[in-house]
Biopython code that builds the backbone (N, CA, C, O; Angstrom):
import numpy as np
from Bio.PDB.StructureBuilder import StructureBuilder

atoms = [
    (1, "UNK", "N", (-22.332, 4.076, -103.917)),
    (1, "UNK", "CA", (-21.088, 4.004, -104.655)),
    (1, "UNK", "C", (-21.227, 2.950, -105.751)),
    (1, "UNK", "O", (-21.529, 1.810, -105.399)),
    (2, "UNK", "N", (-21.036, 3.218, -107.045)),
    (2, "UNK", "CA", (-21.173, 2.263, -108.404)),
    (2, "UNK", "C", (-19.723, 2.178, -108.560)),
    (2, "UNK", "O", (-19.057, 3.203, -108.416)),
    (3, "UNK", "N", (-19.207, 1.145, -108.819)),
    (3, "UNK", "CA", (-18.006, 0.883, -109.369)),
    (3, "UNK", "C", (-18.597, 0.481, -111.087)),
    (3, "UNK", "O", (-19.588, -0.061, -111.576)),
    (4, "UNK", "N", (-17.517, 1.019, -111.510)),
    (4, "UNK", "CA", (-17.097, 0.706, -113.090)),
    (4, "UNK", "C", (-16.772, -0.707, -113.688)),
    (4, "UNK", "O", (-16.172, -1.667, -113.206)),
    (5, "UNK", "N", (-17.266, -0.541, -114.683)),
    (5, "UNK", "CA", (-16.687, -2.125, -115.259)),
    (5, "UNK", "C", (-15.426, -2.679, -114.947)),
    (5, "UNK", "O", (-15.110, -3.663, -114.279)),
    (6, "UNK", "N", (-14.704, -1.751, -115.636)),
    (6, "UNK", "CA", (-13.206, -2.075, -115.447)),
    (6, "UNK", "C", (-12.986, -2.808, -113.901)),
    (6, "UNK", "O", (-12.566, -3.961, -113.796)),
    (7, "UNK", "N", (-13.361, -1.898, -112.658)),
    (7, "UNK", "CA", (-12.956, -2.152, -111.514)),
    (7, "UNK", "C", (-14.031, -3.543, -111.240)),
    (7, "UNK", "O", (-13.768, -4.385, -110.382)),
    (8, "UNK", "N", (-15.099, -3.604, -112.002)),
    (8, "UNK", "CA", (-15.675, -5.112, -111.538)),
    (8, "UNK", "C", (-15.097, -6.500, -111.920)),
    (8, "UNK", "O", (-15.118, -7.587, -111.344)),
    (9, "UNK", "N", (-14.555, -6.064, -113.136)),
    (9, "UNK", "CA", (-14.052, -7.153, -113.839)),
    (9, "UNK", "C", (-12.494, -7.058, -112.930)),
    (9, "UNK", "O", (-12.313, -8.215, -112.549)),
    (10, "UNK", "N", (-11.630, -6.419, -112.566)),
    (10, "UNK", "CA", (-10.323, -6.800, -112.022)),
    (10, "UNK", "C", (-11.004, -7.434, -110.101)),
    (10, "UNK", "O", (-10.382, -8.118, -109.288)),
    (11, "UNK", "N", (-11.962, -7.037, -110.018)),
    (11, "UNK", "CA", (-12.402, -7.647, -108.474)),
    (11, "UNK", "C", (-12.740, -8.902, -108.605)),
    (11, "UNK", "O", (-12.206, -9.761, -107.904)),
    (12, "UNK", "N", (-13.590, -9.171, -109.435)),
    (12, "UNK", "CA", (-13.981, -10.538, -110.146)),
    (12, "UNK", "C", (-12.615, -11.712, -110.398)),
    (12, "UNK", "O", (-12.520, -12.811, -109.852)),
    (13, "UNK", "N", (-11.863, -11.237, -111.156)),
    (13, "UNK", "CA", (-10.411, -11.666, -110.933)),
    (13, "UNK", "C", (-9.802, -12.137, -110.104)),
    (13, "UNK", "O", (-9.265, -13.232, -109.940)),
    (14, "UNK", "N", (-9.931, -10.924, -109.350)),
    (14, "UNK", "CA", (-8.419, -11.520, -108.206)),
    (14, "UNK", "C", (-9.015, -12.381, -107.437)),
    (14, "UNK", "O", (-8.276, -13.216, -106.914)),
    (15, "UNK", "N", (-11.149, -12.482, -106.997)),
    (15, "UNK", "CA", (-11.761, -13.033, -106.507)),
    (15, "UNK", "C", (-11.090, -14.507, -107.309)),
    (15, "UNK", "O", (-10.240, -15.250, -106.819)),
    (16, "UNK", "N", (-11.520, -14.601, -108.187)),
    (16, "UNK", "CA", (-11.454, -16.130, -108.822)),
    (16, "UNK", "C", (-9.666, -16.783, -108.776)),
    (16, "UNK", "O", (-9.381, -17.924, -108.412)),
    (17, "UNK", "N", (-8.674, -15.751, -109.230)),
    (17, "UNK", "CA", (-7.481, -16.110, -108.736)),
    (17, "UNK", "C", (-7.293, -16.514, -107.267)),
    (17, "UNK", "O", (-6.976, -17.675, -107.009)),
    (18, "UNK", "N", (-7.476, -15.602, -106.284)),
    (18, "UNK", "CA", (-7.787, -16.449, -104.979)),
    (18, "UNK", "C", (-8.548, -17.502, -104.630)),
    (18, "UNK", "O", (-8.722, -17.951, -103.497)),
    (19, "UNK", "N", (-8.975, -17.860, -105.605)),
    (19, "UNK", "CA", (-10.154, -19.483, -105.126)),
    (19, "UNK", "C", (-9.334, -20.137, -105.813)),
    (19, "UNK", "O", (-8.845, -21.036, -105.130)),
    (20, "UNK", "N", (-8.892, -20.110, -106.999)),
    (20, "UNK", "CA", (-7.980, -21.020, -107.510)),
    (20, "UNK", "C", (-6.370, -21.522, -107.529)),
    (20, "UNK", "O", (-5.708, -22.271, -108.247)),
    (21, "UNK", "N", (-6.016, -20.399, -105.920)),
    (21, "UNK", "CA", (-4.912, -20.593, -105.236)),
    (21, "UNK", "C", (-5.293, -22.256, -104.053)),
    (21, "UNK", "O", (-4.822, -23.384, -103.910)),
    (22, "UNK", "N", (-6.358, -21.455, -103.495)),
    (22, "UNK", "CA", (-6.517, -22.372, -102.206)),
    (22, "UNK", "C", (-6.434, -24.237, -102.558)),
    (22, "UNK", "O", (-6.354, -24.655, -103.713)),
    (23, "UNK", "N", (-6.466, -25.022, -101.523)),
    (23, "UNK", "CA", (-6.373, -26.535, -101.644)),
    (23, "UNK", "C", (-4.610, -26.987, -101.911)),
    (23, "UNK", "O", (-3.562, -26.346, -101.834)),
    (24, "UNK", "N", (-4.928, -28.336, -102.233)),
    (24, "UNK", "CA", (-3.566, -28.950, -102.391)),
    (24, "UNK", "C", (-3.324, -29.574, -103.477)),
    (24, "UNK", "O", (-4.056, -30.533, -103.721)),
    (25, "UNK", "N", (-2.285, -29.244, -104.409)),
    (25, "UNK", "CA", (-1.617, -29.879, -105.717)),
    (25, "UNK", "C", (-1.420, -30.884, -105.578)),
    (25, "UNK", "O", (-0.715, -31.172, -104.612)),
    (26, "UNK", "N", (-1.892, -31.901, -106.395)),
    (26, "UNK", "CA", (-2.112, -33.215, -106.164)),
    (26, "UNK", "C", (-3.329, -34.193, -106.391)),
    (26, "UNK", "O", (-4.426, -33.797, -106.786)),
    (27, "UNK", "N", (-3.035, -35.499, -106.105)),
    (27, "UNK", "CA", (-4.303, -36.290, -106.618)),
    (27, "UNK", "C", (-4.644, -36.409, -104.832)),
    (27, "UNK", "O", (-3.905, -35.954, -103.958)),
    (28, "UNK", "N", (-5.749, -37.026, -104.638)),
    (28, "UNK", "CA", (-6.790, -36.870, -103.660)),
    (28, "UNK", "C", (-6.427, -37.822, -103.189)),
    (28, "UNK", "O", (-5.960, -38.757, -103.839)),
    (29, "UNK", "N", (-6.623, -37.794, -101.354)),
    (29, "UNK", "CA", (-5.887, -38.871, -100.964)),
    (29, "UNK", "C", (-7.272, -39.682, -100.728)),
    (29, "UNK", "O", (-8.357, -39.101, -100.680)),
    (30, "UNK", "N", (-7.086, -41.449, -100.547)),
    (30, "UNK", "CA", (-7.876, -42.061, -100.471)),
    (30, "UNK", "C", (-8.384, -42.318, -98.699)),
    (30, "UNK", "O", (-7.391, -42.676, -98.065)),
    (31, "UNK", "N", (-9.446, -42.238, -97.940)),
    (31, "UNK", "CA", (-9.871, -42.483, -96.605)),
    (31, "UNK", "C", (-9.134, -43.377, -96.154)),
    (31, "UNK", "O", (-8.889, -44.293, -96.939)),
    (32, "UNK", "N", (-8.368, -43.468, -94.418)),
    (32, "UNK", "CA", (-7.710, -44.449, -93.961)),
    (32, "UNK", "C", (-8.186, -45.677, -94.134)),
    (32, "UNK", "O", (-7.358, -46.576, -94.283)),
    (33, "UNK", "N", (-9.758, -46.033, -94.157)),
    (33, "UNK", "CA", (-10.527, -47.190, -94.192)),
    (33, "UNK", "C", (-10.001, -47.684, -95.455)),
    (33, "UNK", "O", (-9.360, -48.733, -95.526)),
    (34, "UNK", "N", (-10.285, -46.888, -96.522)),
    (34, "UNK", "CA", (-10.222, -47.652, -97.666)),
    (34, "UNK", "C", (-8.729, -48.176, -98.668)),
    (34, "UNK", "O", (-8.497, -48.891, -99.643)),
    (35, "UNK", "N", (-7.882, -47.192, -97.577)),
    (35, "UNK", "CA", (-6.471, -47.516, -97.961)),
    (35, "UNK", "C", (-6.017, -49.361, -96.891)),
    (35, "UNK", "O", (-5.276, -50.306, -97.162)),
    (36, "UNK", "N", (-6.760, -49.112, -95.939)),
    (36, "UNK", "CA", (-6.416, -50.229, -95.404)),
    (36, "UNK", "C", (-7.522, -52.120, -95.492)),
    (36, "UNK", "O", (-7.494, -53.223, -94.946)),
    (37, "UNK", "N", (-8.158, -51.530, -96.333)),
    (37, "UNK", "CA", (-9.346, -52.485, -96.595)),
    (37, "UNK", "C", (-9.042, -52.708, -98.025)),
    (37, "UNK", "O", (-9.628, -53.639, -98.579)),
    (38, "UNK", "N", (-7.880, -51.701, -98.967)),
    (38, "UNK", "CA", (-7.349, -52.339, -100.269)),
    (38, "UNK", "C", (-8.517, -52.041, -101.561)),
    (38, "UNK", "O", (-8.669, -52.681, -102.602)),
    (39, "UNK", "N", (-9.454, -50.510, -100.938)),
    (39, "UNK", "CA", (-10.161, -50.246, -101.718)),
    (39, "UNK", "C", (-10.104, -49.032, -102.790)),
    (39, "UNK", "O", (-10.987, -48.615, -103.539)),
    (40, "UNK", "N", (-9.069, -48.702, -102.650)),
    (40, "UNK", "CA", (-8.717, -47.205, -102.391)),
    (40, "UNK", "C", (-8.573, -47.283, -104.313)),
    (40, "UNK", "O", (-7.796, -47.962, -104.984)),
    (41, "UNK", "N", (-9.619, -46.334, -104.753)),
    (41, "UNK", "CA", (-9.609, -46.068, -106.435)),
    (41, "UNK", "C", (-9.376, -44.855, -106.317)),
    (41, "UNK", "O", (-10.154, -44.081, -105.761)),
    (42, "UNK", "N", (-7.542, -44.303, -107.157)),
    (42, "UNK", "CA", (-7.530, -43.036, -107.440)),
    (42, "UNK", "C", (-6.823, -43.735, -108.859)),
    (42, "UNK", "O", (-6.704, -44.832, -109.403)),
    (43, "UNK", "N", (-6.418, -42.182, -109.065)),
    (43, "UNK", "CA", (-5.634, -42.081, -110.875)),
    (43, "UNK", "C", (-4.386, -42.677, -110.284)),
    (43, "UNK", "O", (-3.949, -43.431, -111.153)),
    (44, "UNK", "N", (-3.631, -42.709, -109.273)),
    (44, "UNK", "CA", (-2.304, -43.780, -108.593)),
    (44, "UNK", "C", (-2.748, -44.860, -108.396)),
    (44, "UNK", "O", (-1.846, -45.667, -108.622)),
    (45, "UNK", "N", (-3.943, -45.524, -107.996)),
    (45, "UNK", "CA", (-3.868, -46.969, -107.923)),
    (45, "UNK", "C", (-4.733, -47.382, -109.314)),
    (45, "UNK", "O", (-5.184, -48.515, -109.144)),
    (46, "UNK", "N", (-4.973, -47.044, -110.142)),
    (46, "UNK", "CA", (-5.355, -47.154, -111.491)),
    (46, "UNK", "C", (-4.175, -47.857, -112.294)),
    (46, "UNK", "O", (-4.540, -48.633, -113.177)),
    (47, "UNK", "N", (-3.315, -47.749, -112.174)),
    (47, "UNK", "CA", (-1.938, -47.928, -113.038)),
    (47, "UNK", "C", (-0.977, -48.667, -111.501)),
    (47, "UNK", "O", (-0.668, -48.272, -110.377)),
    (48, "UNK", "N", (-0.777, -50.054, -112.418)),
    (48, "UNK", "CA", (0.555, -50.731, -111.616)),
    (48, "UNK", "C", (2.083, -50.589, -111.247)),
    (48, "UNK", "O", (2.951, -51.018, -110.485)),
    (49, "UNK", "N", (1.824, -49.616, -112.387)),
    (49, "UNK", "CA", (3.413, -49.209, -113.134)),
    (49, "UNK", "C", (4.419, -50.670, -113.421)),
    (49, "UNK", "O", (4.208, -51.857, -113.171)),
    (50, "UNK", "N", (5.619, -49.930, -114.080)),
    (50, "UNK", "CA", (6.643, -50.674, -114.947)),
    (50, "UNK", "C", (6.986, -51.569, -113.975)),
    (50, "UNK", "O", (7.041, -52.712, -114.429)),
    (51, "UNK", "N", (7.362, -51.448, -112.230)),
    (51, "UNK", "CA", (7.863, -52.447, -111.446)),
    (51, "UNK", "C", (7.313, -53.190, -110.407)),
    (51, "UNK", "O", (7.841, -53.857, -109.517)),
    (52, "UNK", "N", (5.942, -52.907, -110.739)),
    (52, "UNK", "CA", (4.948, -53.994, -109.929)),
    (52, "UNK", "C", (4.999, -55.481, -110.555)),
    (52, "UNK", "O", (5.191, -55.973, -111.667)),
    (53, "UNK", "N", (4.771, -55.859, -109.463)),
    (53, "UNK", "CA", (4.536, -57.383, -109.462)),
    (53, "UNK", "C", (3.049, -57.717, -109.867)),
    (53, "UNK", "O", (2.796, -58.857, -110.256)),
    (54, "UNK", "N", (1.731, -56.450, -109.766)),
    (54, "UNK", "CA", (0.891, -56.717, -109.966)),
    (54, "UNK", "C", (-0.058, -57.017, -111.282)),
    (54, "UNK", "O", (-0.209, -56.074, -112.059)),
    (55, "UNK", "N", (-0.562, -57.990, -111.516)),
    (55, "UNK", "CA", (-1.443, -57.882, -113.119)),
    (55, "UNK", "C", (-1.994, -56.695, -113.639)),
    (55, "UNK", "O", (-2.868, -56.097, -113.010)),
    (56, "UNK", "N", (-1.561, -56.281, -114.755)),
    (56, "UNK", "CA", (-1.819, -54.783, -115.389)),
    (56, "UNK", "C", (-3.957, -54.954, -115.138)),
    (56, "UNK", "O", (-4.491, -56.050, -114.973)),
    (57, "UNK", "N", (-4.581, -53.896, -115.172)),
    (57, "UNK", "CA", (-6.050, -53.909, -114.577)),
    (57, "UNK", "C", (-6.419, -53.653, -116.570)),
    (57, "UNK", "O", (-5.902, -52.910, -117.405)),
    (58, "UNK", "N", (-7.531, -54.684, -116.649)),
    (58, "UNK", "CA", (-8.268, -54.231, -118.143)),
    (58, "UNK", "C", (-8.590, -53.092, -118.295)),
    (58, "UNK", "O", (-8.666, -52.365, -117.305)),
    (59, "UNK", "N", (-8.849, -52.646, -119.461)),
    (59, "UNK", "CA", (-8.944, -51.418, -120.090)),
    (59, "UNK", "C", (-10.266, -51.245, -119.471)),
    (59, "UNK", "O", (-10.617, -52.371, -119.117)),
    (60, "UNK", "N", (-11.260, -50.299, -119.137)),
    (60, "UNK", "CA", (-12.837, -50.561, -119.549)),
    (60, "UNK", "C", (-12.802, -49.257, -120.325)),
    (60, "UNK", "O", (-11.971, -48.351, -120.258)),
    (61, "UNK", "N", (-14.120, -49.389, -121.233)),
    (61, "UNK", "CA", (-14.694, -48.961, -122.470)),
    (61, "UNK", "C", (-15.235, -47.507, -121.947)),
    (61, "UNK", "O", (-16.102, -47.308, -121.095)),
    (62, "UNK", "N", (-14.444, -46.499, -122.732)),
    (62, "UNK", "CA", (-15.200, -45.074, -122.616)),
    (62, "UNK", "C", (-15.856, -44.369, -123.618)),
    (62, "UNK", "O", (-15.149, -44.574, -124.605)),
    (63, "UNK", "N", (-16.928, -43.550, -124.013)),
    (63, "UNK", "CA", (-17.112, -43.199, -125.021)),
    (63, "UNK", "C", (-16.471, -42.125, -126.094)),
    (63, "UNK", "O", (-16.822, -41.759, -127.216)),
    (64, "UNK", "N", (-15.572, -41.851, -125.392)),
    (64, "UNK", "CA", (-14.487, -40.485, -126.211)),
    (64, "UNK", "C", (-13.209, -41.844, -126.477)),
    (64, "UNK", "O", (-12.318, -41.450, -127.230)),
    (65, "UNK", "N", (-13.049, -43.052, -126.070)),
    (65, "UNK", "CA", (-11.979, -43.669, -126.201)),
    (65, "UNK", "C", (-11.515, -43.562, -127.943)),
    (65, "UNK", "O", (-10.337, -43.682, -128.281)),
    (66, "UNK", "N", (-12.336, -43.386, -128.673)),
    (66, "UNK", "CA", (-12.419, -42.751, -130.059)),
    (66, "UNK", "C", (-10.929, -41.908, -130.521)),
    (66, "UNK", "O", (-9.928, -42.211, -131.170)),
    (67, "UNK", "N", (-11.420, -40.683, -129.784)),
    (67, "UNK", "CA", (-10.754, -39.686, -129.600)),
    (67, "UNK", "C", (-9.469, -39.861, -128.790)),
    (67, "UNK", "O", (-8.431, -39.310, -129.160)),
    (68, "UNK", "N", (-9.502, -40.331, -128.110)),
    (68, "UNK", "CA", (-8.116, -40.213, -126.968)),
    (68, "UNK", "C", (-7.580, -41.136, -127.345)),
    (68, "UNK", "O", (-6.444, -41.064, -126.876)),
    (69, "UNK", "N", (-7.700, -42.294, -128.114)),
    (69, "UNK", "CA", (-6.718, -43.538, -128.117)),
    (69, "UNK", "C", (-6.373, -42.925, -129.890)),
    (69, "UNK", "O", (-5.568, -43.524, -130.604)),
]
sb = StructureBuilder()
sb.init_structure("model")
sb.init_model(0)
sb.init_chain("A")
sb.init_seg("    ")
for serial, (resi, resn, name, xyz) in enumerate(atoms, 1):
    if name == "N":
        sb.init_residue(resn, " ", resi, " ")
    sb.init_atom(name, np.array(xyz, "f"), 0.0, 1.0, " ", f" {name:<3s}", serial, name[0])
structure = sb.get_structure()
């Protein structure tokens, strides 16, 4: 049995739409260890925000910073 383009390319599809359903919306949570040892680097502990008490963290140097800033 040969399937047709058409029908490879819509299998191909719904294949890749179903992989790009699965997982969880959201940023990644950090390991119990490292949330409790105060190590924990995501895109949320990157930024202090407006009502922390904490010292804003230095910039460091990227090479597209060019572009994005």
């Amino acid at each position: 049995m040969r399937l047709g383009l058409g029908t490879r390319i819509i299998v191909v599809s719904a294949v890749a739409l179903a992989m790009a359903g699965c997982g969880v919306r959201g940023s990644l949570e950090a390991p119990a260890e490292a949330k409790a040892a105060g190590k924990a680097t995501s895109a949320e502990s990157a930024d202090a925000g407006s009502n922390s008490a904490a010292a804003p963290k230095p910039h460091r140097g990227f090479i597209l910073d060019g572009l994005l800033r």
